[in-house]
PANUNU-108869 format. One record per residue (C-alpha): x, y, z; residue in three letters. Coordinates in steps of 0.1 Angstrom, whole numbers. Example, Ala and Ser with C-alpha at 12.3 -4.5 7.8 and 13.67 -1.06 7.14 Angstrom:
BEGIN
      u      v      w  rest
    123    -45     78   ALA
    137    -11     71   SER
END
This chain:
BEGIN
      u      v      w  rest
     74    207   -327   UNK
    103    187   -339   UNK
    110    154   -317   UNK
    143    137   -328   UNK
    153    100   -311   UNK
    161     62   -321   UNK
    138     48   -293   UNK
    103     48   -281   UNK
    105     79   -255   UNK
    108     96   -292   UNK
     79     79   -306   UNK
     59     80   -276   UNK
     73    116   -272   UNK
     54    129   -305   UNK
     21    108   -298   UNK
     16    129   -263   UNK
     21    162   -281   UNK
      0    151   -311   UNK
    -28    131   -290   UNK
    -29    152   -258   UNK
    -20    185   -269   UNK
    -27    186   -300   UNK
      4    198   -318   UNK
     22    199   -349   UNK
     49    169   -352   UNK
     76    162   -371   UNK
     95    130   -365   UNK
    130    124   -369   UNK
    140     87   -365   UNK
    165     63   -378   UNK
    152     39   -409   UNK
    140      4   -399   UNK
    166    -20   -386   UNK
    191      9   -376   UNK
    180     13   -340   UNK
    204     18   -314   UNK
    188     -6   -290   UNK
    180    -41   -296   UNK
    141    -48   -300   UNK
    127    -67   -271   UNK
     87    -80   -265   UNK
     63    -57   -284   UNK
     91    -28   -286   UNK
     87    -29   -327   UNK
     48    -30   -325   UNK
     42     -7   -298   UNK
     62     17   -318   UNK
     46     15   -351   UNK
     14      6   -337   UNK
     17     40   -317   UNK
     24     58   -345   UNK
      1     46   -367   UNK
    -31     53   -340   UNK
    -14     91   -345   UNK
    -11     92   -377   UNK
    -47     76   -376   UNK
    -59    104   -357   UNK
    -45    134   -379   UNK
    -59    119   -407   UNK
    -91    112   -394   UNK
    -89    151   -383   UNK
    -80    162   -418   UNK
   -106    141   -429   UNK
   -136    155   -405   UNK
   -144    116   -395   UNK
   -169    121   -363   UNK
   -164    154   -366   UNK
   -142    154   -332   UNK
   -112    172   -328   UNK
    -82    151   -325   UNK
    -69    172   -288   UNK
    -79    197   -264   UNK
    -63    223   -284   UNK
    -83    223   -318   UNK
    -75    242   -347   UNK
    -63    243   -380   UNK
    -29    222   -369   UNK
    -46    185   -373   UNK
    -18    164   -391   UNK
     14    157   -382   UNK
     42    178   -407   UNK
     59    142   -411   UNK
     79    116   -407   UNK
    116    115   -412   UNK
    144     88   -412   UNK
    180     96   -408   UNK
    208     78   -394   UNK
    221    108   -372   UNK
    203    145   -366   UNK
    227    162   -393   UNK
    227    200   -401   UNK
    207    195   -434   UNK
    186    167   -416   UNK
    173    193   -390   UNK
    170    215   -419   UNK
    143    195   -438   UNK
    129    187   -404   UNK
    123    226   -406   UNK
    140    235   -370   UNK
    143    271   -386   UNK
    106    277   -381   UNK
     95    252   -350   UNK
     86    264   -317   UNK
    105    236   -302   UNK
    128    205   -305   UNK
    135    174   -284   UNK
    164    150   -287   UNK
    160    120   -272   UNK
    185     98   -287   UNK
    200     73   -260   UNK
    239     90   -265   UNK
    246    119   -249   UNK
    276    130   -273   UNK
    245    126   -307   UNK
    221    152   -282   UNK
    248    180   -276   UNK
    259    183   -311   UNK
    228    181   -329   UNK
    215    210   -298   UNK
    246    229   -311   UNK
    234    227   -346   UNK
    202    236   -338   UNK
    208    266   -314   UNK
    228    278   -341   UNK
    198    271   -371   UNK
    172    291   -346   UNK
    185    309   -319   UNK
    151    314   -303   UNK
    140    280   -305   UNK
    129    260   -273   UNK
    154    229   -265   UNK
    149    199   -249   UNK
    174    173   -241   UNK
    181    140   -226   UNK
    209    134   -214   UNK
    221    110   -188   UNK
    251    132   -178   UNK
    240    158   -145   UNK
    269    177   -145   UNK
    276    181   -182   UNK
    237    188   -185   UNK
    240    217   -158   UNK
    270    233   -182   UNK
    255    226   -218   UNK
    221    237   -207   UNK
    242    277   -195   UNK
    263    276   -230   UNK
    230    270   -247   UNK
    211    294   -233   UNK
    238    322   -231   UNK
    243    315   -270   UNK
    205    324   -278   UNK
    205    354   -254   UNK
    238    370   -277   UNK
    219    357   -306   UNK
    188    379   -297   UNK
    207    409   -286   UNK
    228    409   -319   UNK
    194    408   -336   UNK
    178    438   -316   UNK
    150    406   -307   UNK
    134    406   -270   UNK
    161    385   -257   UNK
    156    352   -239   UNK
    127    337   -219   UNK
    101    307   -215   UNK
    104    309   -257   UNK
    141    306   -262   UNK
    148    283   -231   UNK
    171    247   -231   UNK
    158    221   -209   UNK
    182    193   -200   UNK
    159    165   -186   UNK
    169    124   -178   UNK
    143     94   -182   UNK
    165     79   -156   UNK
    159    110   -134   UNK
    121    107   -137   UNK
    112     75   -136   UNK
    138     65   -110   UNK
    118     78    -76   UNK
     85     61    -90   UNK
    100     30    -97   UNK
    121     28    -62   UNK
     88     45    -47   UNK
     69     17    -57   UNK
     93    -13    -48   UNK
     91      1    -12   UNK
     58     -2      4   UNK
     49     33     24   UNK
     75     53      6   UNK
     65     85     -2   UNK
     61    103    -31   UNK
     80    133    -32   UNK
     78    164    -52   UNK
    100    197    -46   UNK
    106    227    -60   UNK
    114    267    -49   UNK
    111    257    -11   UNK
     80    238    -14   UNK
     74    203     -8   UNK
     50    181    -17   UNK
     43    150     -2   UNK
     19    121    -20   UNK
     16     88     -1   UNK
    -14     62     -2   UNK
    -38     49     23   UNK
    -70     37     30   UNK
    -98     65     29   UNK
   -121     66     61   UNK
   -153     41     60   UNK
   -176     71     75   UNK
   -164     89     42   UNK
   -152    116     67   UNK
   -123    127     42   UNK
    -92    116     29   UNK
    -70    125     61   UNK
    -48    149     39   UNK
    -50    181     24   UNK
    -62    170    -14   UNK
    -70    132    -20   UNK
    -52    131    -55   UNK
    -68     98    -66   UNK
    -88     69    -65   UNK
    -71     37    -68   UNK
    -87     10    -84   UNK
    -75    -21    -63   UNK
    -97    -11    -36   UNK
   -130    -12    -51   UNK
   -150    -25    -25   UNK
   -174    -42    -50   UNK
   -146    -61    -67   UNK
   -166    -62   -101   UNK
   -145    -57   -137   UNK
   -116    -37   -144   UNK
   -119      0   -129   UNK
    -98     24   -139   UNK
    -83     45   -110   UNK
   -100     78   -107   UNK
    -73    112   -113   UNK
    -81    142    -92   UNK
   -118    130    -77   UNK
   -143    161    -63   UNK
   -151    158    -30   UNK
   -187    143    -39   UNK
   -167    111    -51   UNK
   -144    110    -25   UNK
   -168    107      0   UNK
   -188     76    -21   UNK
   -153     61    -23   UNK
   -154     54     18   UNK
   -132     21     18   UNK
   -114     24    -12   UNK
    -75     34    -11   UNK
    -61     65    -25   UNK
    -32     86    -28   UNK
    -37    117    -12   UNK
    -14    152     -1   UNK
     -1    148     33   UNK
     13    181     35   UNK
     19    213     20   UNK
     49    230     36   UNK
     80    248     31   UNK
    109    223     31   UNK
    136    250     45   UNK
    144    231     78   UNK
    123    208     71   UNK
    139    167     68   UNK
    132    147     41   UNK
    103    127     40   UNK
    127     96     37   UNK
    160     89     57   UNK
    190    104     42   UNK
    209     76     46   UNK
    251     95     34   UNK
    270     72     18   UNK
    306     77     20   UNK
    339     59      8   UNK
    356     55     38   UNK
    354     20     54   UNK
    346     14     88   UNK
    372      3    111   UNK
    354    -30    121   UNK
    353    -39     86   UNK
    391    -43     80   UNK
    393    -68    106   UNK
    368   -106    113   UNK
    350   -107    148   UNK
    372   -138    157   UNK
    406   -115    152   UNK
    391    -84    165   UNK
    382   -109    199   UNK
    415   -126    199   UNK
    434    -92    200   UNK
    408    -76    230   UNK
    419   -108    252   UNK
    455   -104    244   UNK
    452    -66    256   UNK
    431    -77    289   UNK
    459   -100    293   UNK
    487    -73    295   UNK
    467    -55    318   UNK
    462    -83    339   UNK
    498    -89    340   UNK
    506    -49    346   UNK
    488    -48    378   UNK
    502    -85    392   UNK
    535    -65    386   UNK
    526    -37    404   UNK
    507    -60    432   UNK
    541    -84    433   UNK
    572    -58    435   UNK
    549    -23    447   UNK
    562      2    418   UNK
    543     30    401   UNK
    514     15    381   UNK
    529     31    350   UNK
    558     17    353   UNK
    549    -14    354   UNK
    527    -14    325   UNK
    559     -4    310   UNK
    580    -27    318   UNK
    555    -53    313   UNK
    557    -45    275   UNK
    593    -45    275   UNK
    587    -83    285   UNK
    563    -88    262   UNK
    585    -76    233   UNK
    616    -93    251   UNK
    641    -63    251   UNK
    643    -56    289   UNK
    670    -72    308   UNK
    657   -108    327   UNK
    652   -105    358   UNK
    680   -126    372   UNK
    683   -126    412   UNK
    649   -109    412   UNK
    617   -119    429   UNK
    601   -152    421   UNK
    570   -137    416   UNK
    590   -109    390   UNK
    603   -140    376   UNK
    570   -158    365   UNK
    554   -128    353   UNK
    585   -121    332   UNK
    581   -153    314   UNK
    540   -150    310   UNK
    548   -119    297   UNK
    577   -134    270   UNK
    551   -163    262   UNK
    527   -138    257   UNK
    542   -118    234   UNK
    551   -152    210   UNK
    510   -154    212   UNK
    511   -118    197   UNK
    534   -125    165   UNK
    506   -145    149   UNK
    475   -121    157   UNK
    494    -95    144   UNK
    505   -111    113   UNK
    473   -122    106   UNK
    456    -89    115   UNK
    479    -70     86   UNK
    469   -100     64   UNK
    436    -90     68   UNK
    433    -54     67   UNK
    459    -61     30   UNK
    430    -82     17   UNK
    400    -59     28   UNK
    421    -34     11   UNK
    428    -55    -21   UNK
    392    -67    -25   UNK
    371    -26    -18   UNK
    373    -22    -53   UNK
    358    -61    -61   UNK
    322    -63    -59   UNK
    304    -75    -24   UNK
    289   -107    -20   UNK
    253   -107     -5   UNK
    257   -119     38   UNK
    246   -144     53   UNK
    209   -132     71   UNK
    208   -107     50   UNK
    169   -103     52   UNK
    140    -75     40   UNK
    155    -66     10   UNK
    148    -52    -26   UNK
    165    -76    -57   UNK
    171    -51    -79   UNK
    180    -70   -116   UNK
    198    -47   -141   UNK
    223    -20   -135   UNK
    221     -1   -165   UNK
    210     38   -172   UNK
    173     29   -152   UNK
    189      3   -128   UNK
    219     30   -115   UNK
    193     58   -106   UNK
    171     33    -90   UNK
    196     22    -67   UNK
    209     53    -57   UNK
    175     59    -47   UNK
    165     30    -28   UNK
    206     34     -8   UNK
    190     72     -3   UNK
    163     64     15   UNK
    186     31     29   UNK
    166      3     19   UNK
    193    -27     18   UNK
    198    -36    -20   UNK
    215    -68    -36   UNK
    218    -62    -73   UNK
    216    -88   -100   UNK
    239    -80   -131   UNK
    246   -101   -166   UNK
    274    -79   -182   UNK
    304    -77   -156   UNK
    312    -45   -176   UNK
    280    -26   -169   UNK
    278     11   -157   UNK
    264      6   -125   UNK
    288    -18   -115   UNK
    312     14   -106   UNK
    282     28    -84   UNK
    272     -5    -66   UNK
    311    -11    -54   UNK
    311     30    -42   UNK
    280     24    -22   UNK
    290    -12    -13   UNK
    259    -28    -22   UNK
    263    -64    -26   UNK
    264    -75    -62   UNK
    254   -110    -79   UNK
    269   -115   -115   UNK
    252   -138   -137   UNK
    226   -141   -160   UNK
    190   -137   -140   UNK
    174   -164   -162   UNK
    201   -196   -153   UNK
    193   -219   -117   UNK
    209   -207    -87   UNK
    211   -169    -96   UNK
    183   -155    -81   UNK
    188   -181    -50   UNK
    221   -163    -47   UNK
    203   -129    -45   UNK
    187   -145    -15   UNK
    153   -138    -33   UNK
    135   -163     -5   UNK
    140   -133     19   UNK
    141   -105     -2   UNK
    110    -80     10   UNK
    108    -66    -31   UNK
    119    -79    -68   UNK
    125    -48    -87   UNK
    132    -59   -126   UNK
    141    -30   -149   UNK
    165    -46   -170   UNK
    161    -34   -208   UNK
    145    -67   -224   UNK
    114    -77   -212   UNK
    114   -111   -217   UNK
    146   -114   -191   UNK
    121    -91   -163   UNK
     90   -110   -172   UNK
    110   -146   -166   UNK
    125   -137   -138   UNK
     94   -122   -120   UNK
     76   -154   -127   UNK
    102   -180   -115   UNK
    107   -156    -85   UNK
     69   -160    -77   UNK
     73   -198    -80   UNK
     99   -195    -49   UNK
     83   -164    -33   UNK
     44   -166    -41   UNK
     34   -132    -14   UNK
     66   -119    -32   UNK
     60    -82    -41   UNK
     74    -76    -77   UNK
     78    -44    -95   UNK
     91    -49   -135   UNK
    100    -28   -162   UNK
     79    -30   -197   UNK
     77    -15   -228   UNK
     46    -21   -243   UNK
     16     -9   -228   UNK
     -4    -34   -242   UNK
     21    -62   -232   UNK
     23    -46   -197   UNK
    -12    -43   -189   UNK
    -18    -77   -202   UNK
     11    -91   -180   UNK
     -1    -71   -150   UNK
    -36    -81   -150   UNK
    -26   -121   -150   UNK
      0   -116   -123   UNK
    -27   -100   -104   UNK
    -55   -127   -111   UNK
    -30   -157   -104   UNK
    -15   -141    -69   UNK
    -41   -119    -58   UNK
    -21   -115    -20   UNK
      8   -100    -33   UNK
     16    -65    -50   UNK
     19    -64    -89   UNK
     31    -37   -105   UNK
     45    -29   -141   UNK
     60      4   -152   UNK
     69     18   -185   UNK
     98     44   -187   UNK
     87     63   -215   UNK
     56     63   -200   UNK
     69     79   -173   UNK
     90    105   -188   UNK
     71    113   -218   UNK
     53    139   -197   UNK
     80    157   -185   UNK
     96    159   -217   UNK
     64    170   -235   UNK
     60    199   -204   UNK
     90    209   -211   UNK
     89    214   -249   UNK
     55    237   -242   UNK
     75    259   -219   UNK
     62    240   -189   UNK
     82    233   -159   UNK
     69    198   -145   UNK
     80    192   -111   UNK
     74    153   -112   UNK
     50    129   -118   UNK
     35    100    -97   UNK
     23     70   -110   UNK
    -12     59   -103   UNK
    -10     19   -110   UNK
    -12     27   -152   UNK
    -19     60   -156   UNK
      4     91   -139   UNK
     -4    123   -129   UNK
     21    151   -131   UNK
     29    184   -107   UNK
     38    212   -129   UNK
     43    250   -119   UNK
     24    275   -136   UNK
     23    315   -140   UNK
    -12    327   -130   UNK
    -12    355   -154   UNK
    -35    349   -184   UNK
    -48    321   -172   UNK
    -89    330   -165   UNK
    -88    293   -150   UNK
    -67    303   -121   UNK
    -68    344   -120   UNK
    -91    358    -97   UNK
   -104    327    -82   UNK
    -94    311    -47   UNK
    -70    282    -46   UNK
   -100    259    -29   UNK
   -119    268    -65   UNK
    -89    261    -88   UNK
    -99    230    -93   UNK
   -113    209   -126   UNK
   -124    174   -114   UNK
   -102    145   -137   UNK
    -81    176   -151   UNK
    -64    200   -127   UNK
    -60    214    -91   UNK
    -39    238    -71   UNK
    -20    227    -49   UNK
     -2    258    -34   UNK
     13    290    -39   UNK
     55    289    -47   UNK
     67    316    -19   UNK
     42    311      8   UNK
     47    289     36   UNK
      9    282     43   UNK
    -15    284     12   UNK
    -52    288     24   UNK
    -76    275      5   UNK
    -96    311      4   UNK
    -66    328     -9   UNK
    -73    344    -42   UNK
    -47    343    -71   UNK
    -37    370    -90   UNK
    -13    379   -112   UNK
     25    377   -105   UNK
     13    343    -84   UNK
     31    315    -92   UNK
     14    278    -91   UNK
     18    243    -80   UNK
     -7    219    -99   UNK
    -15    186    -99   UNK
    -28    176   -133   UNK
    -38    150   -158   UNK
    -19    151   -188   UNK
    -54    166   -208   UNK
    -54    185   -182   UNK
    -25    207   -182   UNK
    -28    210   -219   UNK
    -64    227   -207   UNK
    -39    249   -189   UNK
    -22    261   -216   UNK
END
């Protein structure tokens, strides 16, 4: 395995296929004090210090320390090939990296145009190598991922190979894409978790297992969480993929278990699609005070229309007609006429001078409303319940389009008035607070004080760690979701934000963490669905092939199950799975798994 990248999703990239699966890595990244991103709280430690513990554990392999293989997948593969440092993924760099003989390569760099050419390169070194990309870009993933794969199949047939297939495939995955839904899914309180593939969809929520220890209440409870431990002694990690023995002593404790199993043809989303569109509502162009003042000026002329047609007896029609001829003054004046034609003839001129301003001031309005759609929104007034989301970069744009997705109201919070969300808040009219989160007054602005949710995922963590603090200081029961790097850091962090507020919900989340398994799936030729995070760990939904798997083959889904490593969930092309039905081959699978575990399934 080759894992190319200037960040830590490529460092923490070749630690899970190293320290989980137990592959060969070589690691392609640029020399020290070339990154592409500036280093924030622990990024430069956790990043050597990860690599190190790696490098650690080949050695120790090599070495026969303990006598304990390094991974579930043993063998004579226990050292990493090496260790690399370019400035950019160059032909003869990816040469030496030996991409001519891997099984696969990832390339995680943070620009999109730096992936694509180096995947070209590559594709073109070994047509029947596995491809993994990030790239931030959905569209121009969807086209790059055809041309790449459509090169390797005319590369095979012009060399009489196979052709293509699970070992010559390009994967085009986002960390935005996969951590977004966990991170909005945990800013929202009874979100679901949502995974869906091929028709099927999965459902993951949390919530309080029975006290008779009668069962979870869903199909599969998926995990134990460790906040509710009824005894409230030390640090408990939260229990992955529990047998039923231990989800009956866990009577009290909260977990996050399958709701449903069903086919999603037909079936709504398990969060309100709320459609965002760019048209403006019609009671936006104009205030309440002018869009009043103009309905009493039109009962006005109808009050006057039917005194005309009470006073001189004509067709009602025609004397709302001729009543706006008098309003507009260009009908003849009624001279030798009625006095009761006469008086309504000059309420009518008086008010049609009442009309010149409300109309003037009506196209002043709907001009500015115009003028200012493409400026940023301003939070209201009452605004009330919602999530302060800080940082509209890569992480911060997916987030929100989320949250607006399932219509949570969002204010954002942005330092750099040239960011790239900036163009996605003012599409979805979400109001939008520039300024620097860690000055007085900004997150007042954001109306934090009523705000249900602080969701921090800016890229340093010193400006998410400050601002969750001084938000707790205004908000103490505030809930507060924040992005951080370091494991270490972010465990440390969550566990005094915890102690210090234990009535409110703390939760830290790492991106890499987060997306390092789907990348890591992908480069073994696994499709991953998703993955949920479970407070610091995360377990992922991957599909799997039944065939040669003696795990799954022959054994009925309700006994596909490992306790802490795998389950089956359901089978992909069958509305209802029972949990008698036996697999067999051409059966394809939906598991939830531990990392450890789906390398078990390998």
């Amino acid at each position: 395995m080759v894992v190319c990248g200037d960040d830590g999703l490529a460092h923490r990239l070749a630690a899970e296929l190293r320290g989980v699966y137990g592959e060969q890595v070589t690691l392609v990244v640029p020399p020290n004090g070339r990154t592409a991103r500036p280093p924030v709280v622990g990024r430069a430690r956790a990043a050597s210090a990860l690599f190190d513990r790696v490098v650690s554990a080949a050695v120790g392999g090599r070495a026969g320390a303990a006598g304990q293989p390094a991974g579930p997948n043993p063998g004579p593969r226990t050292e990493l090939d090496g260790v690399l440092e370019a400035t950019e993924p160059a032909e003869e760099v990816l040469a030496e990296a030996g991409v001519a003989r891997a099984a696969a390569l990832a390339l995680v760099y943070d620009d999109d145009e730096t992936n694509i050419r180096a995947a070209l390169t590559a594709r073109r070194l070994n047509p029947r190598l596995r491809l993994v990309l990030r790239l931030y870009n959905r569209r121009l993933g969807q086209h790059i991922e055809e041309l790449l794969d459509q090169a390797a199949a005319l590369a095979a047939g012009e060399e009489g190979g196979p052709g293509t297939g699970a070992e010559t495939s390009t994967t085009v995955l986002s960390d935005a894409d996969t951590a977004a839904p966990a991170l909005a899914a945990t800013a929202v309180a009874g979100t679901s978790k949502v995974v869906q593939t091929e028709g099927l969809l999965l459902r993951a929520v949390e919530r309080p297992l029975p006290a008779d220890g009668s069962g979870s209440g869903g199909q599969y409870t998926l995990a134990l969480l460790s906040g509710g431990d009824p005894d409230g002694g030390g640090e408990q990690q939260p229990r992955l993929l529990p047998d039923d023995e231990e989800v009956r002593q866990a009577a009290g404790r909260h977990a996050v278990v399958l709701e449903h199993v069903s086919s999603a043809a037909g079936t709504p989303s398990a969060a309100p699609s709320g459609r965002m569109t760019g048209v403006m509502p019609l009671a936006s162009l104009f205030s309440r005070r002018l869009r009043w003042s103009l309905a009493g000026l039109a009962g006005c002329v109808v009050g006057l229309a039917v005194a005309l047609w009470l006073v001189t007896g004509i067709h009602p029609l025609r004397a709302f007609y001729v009543t706006l001829l008098d309003l507009f003054a260009i009908d003849d004046p009624a001279l030798g006429a009625p006095l009761g034609r006469q008086l309504l003839q000059l309420l009518s001129a008086l008010l049609g001078l009442l009309l010149l301003p409300l109309l003037l001031a009506a196209a002043l309005e709907a001009f500015g409303t115009f003028r200012t759609a493409s400026a940023l929104r301003r939070p209201p007034r009452g605004l009330n319940g919602h999530v302060v989301l800080l940082g509209l970069g890569k992480i911060g744009t997916r987030v929100l389009t989320r949250l607006r997705e399932l219509n949570i109201p969002v204010v954002c919070v942005e330092s750099d008035p040239e960011a790239r969300g900036l163009a996605t808040a003012r599409r979805l009219r979400v109001p939008v607070v520039l300024g620097d989160v860690t000055q007085e007054g900004v997150l007042e602005a954001a109306q934090i004080h009523r705000a249900r949710t602080l969701l921090a995922v800016t890229s340093a963590d010193t400006t998410n760690l400050e601002a969750v603090l001084y938000a707790r200081t205004v908000r103490p029961d505030l809930r507060v979701v924040l992005r951080l790097y370091d494991d270490d850091f972010a465990t440390a962090v969550y566990r005094t934000l915890r102690a210090a507020y234990p009535r409110a919900l703390t939760r830290s989340r790492s991106v890499t963490h987060l997306a390092a398994p789907a990348f890591a799936g992908a480069m073994l030729g696994r499709q991953v669905l998703g993955a949920v995070a479970v407070e610091r760990r995360v377990l992922l939904f991957a599909a799997v092939d039944v065939d040669g798997h003696p795990q799954l083959e022959g054994r009925a889904v309700g006994e596909a199950f490992r306790a802490g490593a795998w389950r089956v969930l359901a089978v992909l092309g069958r509305a209802d799975t029972p949990s008698g039905h036996v697999l067999e081959k051409g059966d394809r699978v939906v598991v939830a798994a531990t990392r450890r575990g789906l390398a078990e399934l390998r």
